[in-house]
C-alpha positions in Angstrom: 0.0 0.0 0.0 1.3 3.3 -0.9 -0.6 6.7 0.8 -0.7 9.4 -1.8 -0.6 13.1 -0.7 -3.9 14.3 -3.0 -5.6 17.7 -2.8 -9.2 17.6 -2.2 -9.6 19.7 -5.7 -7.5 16.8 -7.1 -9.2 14.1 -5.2 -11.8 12.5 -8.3 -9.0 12.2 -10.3 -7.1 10.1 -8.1 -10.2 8.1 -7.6 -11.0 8.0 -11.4 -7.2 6.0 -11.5 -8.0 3.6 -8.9 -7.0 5.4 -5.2 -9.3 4.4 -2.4 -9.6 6.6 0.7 -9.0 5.5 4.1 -10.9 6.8 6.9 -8.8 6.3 10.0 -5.8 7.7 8.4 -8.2 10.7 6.5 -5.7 9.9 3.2 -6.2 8.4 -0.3 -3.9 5.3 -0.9 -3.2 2.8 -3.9 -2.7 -0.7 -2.6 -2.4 -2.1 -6.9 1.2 -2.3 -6.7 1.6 -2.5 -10.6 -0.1 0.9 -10.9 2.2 2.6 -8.2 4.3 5.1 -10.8 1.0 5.9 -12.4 0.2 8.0 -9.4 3.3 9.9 -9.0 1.4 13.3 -9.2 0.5 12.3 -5.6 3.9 10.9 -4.3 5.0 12.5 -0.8 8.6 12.4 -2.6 8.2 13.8 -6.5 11.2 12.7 -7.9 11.3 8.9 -6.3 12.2 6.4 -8.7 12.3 2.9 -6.3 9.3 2.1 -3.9 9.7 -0.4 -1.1 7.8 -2.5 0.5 10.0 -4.4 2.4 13.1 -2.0 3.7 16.2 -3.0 5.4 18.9 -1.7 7.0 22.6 -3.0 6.3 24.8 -2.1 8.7 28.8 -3.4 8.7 32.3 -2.0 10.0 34.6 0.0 7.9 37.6 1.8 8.4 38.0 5.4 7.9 40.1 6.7 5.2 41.3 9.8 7.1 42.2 8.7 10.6 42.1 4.9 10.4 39.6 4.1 13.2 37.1 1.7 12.9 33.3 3.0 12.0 29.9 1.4 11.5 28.8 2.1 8.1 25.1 1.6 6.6 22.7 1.8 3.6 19.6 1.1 2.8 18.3 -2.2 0.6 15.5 -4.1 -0.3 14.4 -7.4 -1.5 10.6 -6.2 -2.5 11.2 -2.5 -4.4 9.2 -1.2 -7.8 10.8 0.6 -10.1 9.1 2.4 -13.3 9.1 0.9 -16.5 8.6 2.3 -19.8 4.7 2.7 -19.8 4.4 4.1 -16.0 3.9 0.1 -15.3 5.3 -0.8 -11.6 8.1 -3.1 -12.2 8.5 -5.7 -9.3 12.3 -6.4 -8.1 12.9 -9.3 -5.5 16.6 -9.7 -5.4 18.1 -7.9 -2.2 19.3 -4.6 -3.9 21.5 -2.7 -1.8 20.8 1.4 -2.7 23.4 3.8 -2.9 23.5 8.4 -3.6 20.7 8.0 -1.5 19.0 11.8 -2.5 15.4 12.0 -0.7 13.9 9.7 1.6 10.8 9.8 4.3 11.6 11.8 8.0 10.9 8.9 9.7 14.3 7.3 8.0 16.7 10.4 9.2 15.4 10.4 13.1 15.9 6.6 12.8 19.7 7.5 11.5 19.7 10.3 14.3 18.5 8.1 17.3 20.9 5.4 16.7 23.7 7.6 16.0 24.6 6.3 12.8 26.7 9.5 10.8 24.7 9.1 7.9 23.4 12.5 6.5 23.7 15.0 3.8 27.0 15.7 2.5 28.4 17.5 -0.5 31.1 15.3 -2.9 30.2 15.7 -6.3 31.6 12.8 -8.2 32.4 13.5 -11.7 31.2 10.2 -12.8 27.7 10.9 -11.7 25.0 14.0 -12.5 24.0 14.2 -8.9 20.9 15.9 -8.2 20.2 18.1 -5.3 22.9 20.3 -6.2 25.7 17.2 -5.7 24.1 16.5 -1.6 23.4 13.2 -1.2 23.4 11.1 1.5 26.6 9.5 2.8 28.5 7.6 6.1 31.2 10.0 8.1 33.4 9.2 10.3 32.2 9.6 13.6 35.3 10.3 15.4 37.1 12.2 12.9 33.6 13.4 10.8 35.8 13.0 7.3 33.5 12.2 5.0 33.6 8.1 4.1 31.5 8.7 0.5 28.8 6.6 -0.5 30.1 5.3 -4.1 33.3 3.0 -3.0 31.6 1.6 0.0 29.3 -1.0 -1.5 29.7 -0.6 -5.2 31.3 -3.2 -7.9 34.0 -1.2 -8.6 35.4 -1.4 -5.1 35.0 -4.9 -4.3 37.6 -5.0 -0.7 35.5 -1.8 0.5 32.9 -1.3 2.6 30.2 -3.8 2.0 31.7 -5.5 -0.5 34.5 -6.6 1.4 32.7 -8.7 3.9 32.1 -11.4 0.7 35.9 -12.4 1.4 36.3 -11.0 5.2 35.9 -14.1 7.3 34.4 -11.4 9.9 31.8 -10.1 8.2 30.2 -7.8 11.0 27.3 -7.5 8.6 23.5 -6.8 10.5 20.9 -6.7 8.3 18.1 -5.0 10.4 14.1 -5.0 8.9 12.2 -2.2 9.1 8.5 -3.5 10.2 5.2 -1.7 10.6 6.3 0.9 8.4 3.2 3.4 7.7 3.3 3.1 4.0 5.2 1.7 1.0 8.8 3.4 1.3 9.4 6.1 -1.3 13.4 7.4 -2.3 15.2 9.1 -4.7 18.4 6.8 -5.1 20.3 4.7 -7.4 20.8 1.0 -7.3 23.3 -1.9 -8.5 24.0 -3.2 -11.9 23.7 -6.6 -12.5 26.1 -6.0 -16.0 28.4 -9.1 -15.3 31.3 -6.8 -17.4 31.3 -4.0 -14.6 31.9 -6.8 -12.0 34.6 -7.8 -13.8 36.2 -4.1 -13.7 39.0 -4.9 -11.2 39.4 -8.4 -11.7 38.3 -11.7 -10.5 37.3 -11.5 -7.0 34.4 -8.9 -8.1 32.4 -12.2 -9.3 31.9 -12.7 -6.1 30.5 -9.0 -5.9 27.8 -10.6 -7.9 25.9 -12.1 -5.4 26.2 -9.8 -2.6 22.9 -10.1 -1.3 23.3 -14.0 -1.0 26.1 -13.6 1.3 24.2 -10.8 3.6 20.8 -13.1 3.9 23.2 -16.1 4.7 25.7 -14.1 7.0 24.3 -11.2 8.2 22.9 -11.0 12.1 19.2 -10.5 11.8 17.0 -8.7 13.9 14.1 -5.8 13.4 13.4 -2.4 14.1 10.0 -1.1 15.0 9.9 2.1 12.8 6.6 3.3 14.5 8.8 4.9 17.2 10.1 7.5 15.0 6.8 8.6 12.8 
């Protein structure tokens, strides 16, 4: 179910496409998951291109760059997300996806970053290879002791296979925790990019990134699993 934020002057129309209001909550609502994108008039977050149903977070250790100390590191992933297809069709993606330039996401998501003091927030690193959009923010881990920025890119991307995420396919301490998200209000909508599964850009830096591949195998098998109640932070 996705909740839609529709005008009352706009309110036929999004009934005339298949919305359904709901009383208790006083909002209109799809719960036809293949029609999601055709509503995006009404999403809370206009530019989203990936809505979850299911929402993790993956959480692992990492060392700083700058200083060399030890950090917890996380991103966002799902194994149930839609993305749009060519005729505003919702397309249904069940492989755990991990997300990455992370651009706009619910409030609920940032206290939940805030309360458990991960140091993931806005920062500004334009990378060259990318056309960011918010003006080059995006969100990204820092170091909490020396607050360098870690970057978002090399820590759980293919071309970076010993970093971040990626390296706990080969680190026989993975530290990996793969927390759910549960009783989450809505659908989860964000503005972010995802993996390729292009076998040649695994291939980028040699053979260990075919193990890079199947990422998500390894953090369902390995990771430490437990769940986070998101209501407290609505």
């Amino acid at each position: 179910m996705l909740i839609l934020n529709v005008k009352f002057q706009e309110k036929d129309e999004a009934k005339k496409l298949g919305a359904k209001w709901n009383p208790d909550l006083k909002k209109w609502y799809v719960s036809d998951a293949s029609k999601y994108f055709r509503f995006r008039k009404w999403f809370n977050i206009k530019t989203a291109n990936i809505i979850c149903e299911d929402l993790y977070l993956i959480e692992t250790k990492s060392y700083c760059w700058k200083c060399h100390k030890e950090n917890s590191i996380v991103c966002l992933a799902s194994d149930k997300f839609y993305t749009e297809t060519f005729n505003t069709q919702s397309a249904l993606n069940t492989r755990l996806t991990l997300f990455y330039f992370l651009v706009y996401y619910p409030d609920f998501l940032k206290f939940l970053f805030e309360n458990n003091n991960y140091t993931y927030n806005y920062s500004n690193q334009f990378d060259t290879a990318f056309h960011h959009e918010n003006n080059g923010y995006y969100v990204s881990n820092r170091c909490y002791i020396c607050h360098s920025l870690q970057g978002d890119y090399f820590l759980h991307q293919i071309n970076r296979p010993r970093r971040g995420f990626y390296q706990c396919i080969t680190s026989p301490d993975k530290n990996l925790k793969m927390h759910k998200l549960i009783n989450l209000p809505s659908a989860v909508e964000l503005d972010c990019s995802m993996h390729s599964d292009d076998l040649y850009a695994h291939m980028v830096t040699g053979i260990e990134n075919l193990a890079s591949i199947d990422v998500d195998k390894f953090i369902l098998r390995d990771a430490s699993k437990d769940e986070i109640d998101i209501t407290k932070y609505l």
